[in-house]
C-alpha positions in Angstrom: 16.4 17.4 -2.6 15.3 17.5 1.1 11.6 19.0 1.8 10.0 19.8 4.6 7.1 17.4 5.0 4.5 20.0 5.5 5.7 21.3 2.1 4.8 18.1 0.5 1.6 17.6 1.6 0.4 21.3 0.8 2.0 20.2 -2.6 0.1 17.3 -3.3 -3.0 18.4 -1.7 -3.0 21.8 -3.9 -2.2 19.5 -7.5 -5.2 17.0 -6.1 -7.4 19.9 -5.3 -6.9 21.7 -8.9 -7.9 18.4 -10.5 -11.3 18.5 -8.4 -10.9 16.9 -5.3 -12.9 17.9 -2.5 -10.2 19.3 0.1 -11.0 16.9 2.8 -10.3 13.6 0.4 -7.4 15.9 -1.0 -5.7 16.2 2.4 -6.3 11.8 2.7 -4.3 11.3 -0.4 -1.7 13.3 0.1 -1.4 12.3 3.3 -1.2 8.3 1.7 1.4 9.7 -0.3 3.7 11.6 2.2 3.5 9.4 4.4 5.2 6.9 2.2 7.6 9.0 1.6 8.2 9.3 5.7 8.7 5.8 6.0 11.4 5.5 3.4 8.5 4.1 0.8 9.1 6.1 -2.2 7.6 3.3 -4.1 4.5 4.4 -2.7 4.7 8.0 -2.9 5.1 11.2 -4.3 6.2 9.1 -7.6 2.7 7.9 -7.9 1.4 11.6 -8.0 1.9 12.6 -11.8 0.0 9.4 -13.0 -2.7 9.9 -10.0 -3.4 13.3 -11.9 -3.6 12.3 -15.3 -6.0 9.6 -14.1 -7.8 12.1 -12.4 -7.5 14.6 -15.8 -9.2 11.6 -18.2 -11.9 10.2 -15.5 -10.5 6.8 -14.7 -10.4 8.3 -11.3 -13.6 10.2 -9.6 -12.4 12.9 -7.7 -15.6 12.9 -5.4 -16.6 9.2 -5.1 -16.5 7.7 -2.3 -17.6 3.9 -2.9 -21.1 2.5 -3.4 -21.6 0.2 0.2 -24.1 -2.6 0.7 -23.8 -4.9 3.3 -23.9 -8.8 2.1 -24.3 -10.3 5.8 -23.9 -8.7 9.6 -20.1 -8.8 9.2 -19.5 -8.3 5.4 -19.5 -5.2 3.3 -19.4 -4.7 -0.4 -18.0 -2.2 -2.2 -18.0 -1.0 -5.5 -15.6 2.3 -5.3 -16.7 3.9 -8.6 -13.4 4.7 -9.9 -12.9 6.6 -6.7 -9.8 7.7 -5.2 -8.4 3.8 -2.9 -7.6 6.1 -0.1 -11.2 7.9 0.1 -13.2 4.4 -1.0 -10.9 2.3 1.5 -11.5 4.9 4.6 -14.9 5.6 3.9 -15.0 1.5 4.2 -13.1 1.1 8.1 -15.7 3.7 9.1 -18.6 2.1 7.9 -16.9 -1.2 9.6 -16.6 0.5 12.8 -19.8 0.9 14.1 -20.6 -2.7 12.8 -17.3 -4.5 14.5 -18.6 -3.0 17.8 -21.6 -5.5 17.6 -20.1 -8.2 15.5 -16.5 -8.5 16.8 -15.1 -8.9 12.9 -16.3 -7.1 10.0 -15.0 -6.8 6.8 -15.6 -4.5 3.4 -14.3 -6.0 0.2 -13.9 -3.1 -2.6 -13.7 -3.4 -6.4 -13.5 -0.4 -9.1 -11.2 1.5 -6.9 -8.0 3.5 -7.7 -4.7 2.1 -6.0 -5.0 2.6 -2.0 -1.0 3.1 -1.4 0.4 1.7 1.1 -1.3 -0.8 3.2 0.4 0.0 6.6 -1.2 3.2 6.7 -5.0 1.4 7.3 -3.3 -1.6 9.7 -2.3 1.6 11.5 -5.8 3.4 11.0 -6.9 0.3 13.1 -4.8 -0.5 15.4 -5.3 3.1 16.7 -8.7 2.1 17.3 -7.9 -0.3 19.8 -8.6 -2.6 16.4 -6.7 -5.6 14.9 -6.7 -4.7 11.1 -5.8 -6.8 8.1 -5.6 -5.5 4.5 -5.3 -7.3 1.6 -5.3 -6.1 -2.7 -4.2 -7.3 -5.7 -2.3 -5.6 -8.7 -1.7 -6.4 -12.8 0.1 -9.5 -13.2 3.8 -8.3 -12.1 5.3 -11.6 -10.6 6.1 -15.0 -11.9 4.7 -18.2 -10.3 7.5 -20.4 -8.4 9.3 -21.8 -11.8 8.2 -19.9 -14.4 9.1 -16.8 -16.1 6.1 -15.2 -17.2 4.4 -12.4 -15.4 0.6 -14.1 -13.9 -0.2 -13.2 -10.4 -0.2 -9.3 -9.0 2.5 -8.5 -6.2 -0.4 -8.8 -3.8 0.7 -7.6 -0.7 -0.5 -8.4 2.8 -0.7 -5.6 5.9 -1.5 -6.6 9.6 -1.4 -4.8 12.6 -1.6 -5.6 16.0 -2.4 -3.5 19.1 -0.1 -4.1 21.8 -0.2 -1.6 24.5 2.9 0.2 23.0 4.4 0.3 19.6 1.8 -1.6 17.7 3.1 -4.3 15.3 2.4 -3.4 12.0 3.9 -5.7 9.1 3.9 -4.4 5.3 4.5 -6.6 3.0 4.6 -7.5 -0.8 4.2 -11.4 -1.7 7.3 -10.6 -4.5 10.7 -9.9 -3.6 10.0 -6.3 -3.7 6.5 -3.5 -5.6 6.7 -3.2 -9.3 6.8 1.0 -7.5 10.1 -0.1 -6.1 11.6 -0.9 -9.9 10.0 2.3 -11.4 11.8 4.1 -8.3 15.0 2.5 -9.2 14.3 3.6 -13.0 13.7 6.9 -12.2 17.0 7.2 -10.0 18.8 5.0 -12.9 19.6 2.5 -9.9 20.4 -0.8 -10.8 18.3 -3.3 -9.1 19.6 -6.4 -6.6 20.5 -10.0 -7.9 17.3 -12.0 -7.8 14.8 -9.8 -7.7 13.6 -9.9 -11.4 13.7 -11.4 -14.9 13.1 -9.5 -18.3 11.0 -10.3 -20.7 12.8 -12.8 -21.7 12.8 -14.6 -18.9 16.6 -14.3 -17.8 17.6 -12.5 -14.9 18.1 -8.7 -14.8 19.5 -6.0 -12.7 18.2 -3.2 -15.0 15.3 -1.8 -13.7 13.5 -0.2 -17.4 13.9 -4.2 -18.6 12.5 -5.5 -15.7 9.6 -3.1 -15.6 8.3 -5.4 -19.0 9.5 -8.3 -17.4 8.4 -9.9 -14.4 9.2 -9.8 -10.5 10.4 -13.0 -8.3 8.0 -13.9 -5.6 9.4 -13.5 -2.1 10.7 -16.9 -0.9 10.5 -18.9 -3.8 7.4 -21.3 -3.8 6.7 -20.2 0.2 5.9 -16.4 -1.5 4.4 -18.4 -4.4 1.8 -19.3 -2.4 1.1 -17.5 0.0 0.8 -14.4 -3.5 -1.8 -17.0 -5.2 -3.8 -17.2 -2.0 -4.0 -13.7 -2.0 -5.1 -13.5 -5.4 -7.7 -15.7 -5.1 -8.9 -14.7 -2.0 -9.5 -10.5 -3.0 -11.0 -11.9 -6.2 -13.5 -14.3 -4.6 -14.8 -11.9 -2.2 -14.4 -8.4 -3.9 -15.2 -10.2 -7.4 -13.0 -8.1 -8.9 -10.5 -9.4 -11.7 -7.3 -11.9 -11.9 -4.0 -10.6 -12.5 -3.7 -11.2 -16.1 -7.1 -8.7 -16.7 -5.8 -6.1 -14.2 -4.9 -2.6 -15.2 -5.1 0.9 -13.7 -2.7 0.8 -10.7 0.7 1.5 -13.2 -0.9 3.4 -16.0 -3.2 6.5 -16.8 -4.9 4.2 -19.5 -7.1 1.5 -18.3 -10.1 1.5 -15.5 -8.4 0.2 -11.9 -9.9 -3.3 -11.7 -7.8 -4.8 -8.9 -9.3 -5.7 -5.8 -9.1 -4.9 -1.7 -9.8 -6.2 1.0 -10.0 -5.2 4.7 -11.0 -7.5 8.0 -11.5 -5.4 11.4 -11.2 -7.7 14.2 -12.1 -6.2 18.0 -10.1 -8.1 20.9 -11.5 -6.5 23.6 -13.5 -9.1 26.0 -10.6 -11.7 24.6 -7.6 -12.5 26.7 -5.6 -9.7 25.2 -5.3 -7.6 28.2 -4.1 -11.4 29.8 -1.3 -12.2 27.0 1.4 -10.2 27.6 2.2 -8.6 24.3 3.8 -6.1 25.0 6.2 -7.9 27.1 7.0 -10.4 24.5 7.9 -7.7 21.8 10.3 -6.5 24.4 12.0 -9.8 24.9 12.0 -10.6 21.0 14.0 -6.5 21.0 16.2 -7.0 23.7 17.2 -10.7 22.8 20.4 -11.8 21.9 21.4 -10.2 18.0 23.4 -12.0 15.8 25.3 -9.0 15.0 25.7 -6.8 18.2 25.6 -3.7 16.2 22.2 -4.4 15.1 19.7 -5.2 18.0 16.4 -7.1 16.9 13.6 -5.4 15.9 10.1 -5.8 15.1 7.8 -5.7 11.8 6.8 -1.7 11.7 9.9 -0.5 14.4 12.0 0.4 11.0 9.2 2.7 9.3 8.7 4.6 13.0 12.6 5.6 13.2 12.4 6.3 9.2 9.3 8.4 9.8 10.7 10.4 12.8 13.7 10.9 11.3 12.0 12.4 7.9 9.8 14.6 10.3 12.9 16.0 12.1 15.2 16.5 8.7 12.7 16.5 6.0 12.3 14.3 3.3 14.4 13.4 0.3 12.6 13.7 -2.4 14.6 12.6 -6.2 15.5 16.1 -7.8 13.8 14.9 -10.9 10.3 14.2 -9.5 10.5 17.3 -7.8 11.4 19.1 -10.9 8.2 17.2 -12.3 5.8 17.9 -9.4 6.9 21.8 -9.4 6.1 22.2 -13.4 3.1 20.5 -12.9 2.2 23.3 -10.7 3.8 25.7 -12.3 1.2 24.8 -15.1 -2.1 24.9 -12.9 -1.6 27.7 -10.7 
């Protein structure tokens, strides 16, 4: 079903509203949401909506809360989110971080006992249009396998940075497994079958069917390259936001359990570096006008893709699964 964005959001900000959600923090989530679904991220989107509300309906999500903040040294923040919505706790955060990365150069707020933030490209982008080098962090249940194994133990833990460059910023998105536990519920709900490699079921052999993988376990990206660079992650968020390993994690994939990942996010401010010296700009052209391998599809950089998926969505609306709309519609059908 194709929907006009603007529909969307006045959807999702109405259901968040109706559940108690200031408008203002309403309009951020929704916003997290949509613009998932803009960048060809259902994983991250709309999908996420009907748990988000039943969360909201049982208090493991505070509709109001925006994070309890105390600052550890000059550049470090702590945050205990207080079962707030990630999108209000992890904004609330960057603007606290702003006035301090003026002074300090780098700052950076670690959060714990927040709800899931979305997609991590949206706060790399909050950043980089700032003028601001932005790096995001979090961590998830235990979704992946370690590099030779077959049991679920580290989160998908993915990693955002972005990079002002004087044009299109670079802005890479990524998860540490071969793809979001989101993007195997997405294929469930669409009865998709899922691409050779990227899971095992739960007992332990490989599967293409997304319901058996969703109690099985995803593939880091990479092999033991992913591996490690997922366990770093892991152990980083925990030993700054002191918030839980993956095995203890729940809240991000169920309306059950507190949210006890953990995020993190680093603000770094180039200016009076060499960046206006460096020529950024000029080397993402060269790296996008270089030589393809197949002439048909020209280089492009981390964040170009989402940018032609958004303005594409803008222009012809979204396509939204008839099924989740069908969901979303009785839901309001319900509160209004």
């Amino acid at each position: 079903m194709i929907v006009p964005e603007q529909n969307l959001r006045l959807l999702a900000g109405d259901l968040l509203a109706h559940h108690g959600v200031p408008p203002e923090a309403a309009a951020l989530q929704a916003s997290v949401l949509v613009e998932a679904e803009l960048r060809g991220l259902p994983s991250h989107g709309l999908q996420r909506l009907p748990r988000l509300l039943a969360r909201l309906g049982t208090g493991l999500a505070h509709p109001a809360a925006m994070g309890r903040q105390e600052w550890r040294r000059p550049g470090l923040l702590t945050v205990d989110g207080e079962r707030g919505l990630g999108p209000v706790v992890m904004m609330a955060a960057l603007d606290a971080l702003l006035a301090r990365v003026a002074e300090t150069g780098i700052a950076m707020a670690a959060i714990r006992n927040a709800n899931h933030i979305g997609m991590l490209a949206y706060y790399a982008e909050q950043a980089v249009d700032r003028g601001l080098a932005g790096i995001v962090m979090c961590t998830s249940e235990a979704l992946v396998h370690p590099f030779g194994g077959t049991r679920a133990m580290l989160g998908t833990n993915p990693i955002a940075i972005g990079i002002p460059t004087g044009t299109d910023p670079f802005v890479l998105d990524l998860a540490t497994s071969q793809v979001s536990m989101g993007r195997i519920h997405s294929h469930a709900l669409l009865g998709e079958p899922l691409e050779d490699g990227w899971a095992v079921a739960a007992d332990g052999h490989p599967t293409t069917d997304a319901e058996a993988a969703k109690s099985g376990a995803l593939a880091p990206f990479g092999g033991a390259k992913g591996y490690g660079l997922g366990l770093a992650v892991e152990l980083l968020v925990a030993l700054l936001a002191g918030s839980d390993l993956a095995p203890e994690v729940r809240g991000t994939l169920d309306d059950t359990h507190v949210a006890n990942k953990g995020d993190i996010l680093l603000l770094i401010d180039p200016r009076g570096g060499a960046a206006d010296r460096c020529g950024l700009s000029e080397y993402l052209h060269a790296l996008r006008t270089s030589r393809p391998a197949d002439p048909e599809r020209p280089v492009a950089i981390p964040g170009d893709g989402m940018r032609a998926r958004r303005a594409a969505a803008l222009r012809d609306g979204v396509d939204v699964p008839d099924a989740l709309m069908d969901q979303l519609n009785r839901v309001r059908a319900v509160v209004a």
